[in-house]
N, C-alpha and C positions, 0 to 999 in steps of 0.2 A: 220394098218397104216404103212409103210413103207417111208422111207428118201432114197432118191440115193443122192450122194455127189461128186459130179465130179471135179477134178481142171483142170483148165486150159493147154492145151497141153503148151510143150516147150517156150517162148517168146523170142523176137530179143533182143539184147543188149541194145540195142537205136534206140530208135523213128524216125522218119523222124521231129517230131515235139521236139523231147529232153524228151517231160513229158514221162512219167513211163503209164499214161493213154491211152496213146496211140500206145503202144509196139502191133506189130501184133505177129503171128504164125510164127516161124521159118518154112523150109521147115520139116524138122526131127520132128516137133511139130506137123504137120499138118498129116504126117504120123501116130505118138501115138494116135492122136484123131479117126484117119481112125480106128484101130486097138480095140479101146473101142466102136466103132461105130458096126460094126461087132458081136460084144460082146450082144449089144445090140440087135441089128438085130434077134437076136436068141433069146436069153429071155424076150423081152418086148410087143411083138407084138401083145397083146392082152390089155395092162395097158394103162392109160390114166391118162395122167399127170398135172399136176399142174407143171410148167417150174420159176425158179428164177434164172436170169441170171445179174453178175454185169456187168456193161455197159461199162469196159474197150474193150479194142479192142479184145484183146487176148482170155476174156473169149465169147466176142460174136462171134467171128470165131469160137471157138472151139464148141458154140451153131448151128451154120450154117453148121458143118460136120453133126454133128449127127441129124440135126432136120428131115432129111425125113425118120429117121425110128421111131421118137416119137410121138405117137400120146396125141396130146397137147389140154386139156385141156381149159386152158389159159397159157398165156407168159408175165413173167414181166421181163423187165431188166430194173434194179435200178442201179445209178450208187453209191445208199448208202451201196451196198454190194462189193464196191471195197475197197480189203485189209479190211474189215471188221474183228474183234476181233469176237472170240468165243464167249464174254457175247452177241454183236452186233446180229451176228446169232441166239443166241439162244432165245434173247428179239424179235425178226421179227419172228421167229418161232411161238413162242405163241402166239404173237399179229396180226398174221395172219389171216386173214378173210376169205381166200380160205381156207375151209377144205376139202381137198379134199385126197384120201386114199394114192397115190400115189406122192411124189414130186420130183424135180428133183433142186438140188441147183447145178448152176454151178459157181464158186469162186477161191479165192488164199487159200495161204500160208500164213500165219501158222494158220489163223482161222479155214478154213475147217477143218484141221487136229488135231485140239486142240477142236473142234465141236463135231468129230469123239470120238475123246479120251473120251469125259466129258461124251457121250452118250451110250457109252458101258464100261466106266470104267477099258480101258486099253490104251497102250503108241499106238496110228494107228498114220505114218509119210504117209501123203499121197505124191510121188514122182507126175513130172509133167502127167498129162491125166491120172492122180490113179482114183479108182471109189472103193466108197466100199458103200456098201448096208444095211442098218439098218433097220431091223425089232422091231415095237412096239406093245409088242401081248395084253398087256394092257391098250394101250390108246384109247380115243377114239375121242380126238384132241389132238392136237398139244401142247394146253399147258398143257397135261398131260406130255408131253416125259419129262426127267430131266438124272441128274445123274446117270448111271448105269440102266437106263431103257430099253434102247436098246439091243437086238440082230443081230452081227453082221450074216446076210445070204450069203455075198457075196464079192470079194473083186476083183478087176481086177487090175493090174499094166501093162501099154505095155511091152511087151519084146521088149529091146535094139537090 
């Protein structure tokens, strides 16, 4: 079972609407995502995914760079995974119905990155359009993974 944990490329200051939900891709954001897309491109092209994308703006752009080279699965975007808390994450993990080998969580700050930490049991800061890759060679769902179960396999940050 593997986890990919993606955040969200760079976001605008302010919305054309003011909410924070509605924040798109900066242009330099939409570049980071090209840049993890690529990344992709090369290593997943045989995986089939299970897609969890939060229904802000920002993270569904950032899902609409890279979807033509995932092959998907199914696709959920929830907008209960906007700015979602790590226990949040990790409670929708488990209680997950899609078991499926590979998943792809596309989200914010600071859950992903505090999701990241609890699952490999070190400090991971995911920066904006960060990916890191967790391997779970013991589980056999989702609500096995916990604490310190994880291995991290992979980690991508854009270069600036």
């Amino acid at each position: 079972m593997r986890l990919y944990l993606l955040r969200h490329g760079e976001a605008e200051n302010q919305s054309p609407t003011g909410k924070d939900f509605d924040k798109d891709l900066t242009e330099h954001g939409r570049e980071q995502v090209e840049r993890i897309k690529k990344r992709l491109m090369n290593d997943v092209t045989d995986v089939e995914f299970s897609v969890f994308c939060s229904g802000a703006k920002r993270t569904q752009s950032t899902w609409e760079i890279i979807a033509p080279v995932v092959n998907v699965i199914s696709l959920d975007i929830l907008d209960e995974l906007y700015l979602a808390d790590q226990t949040h994450l990790l409670n929708f993990l488990w209680n997950n119905p899609n078991q499926t080998n590979s998943i792809l969580l596309i989200g914010h700050n600071n859950g992903l990155s505090d999701l990241a930490s609890y699952l490999l049991d070190e400090q991971i800061v995911l920066p904006t359009s960060g990916l890191v890759i967790i391997d779970f060679p013991e589980a056999k769902q989702l609500s096995d993974i916990g604490l310190g179960t994880g291995v991290k396999v992979g980690k991508c940050f854009p270069v600036e």
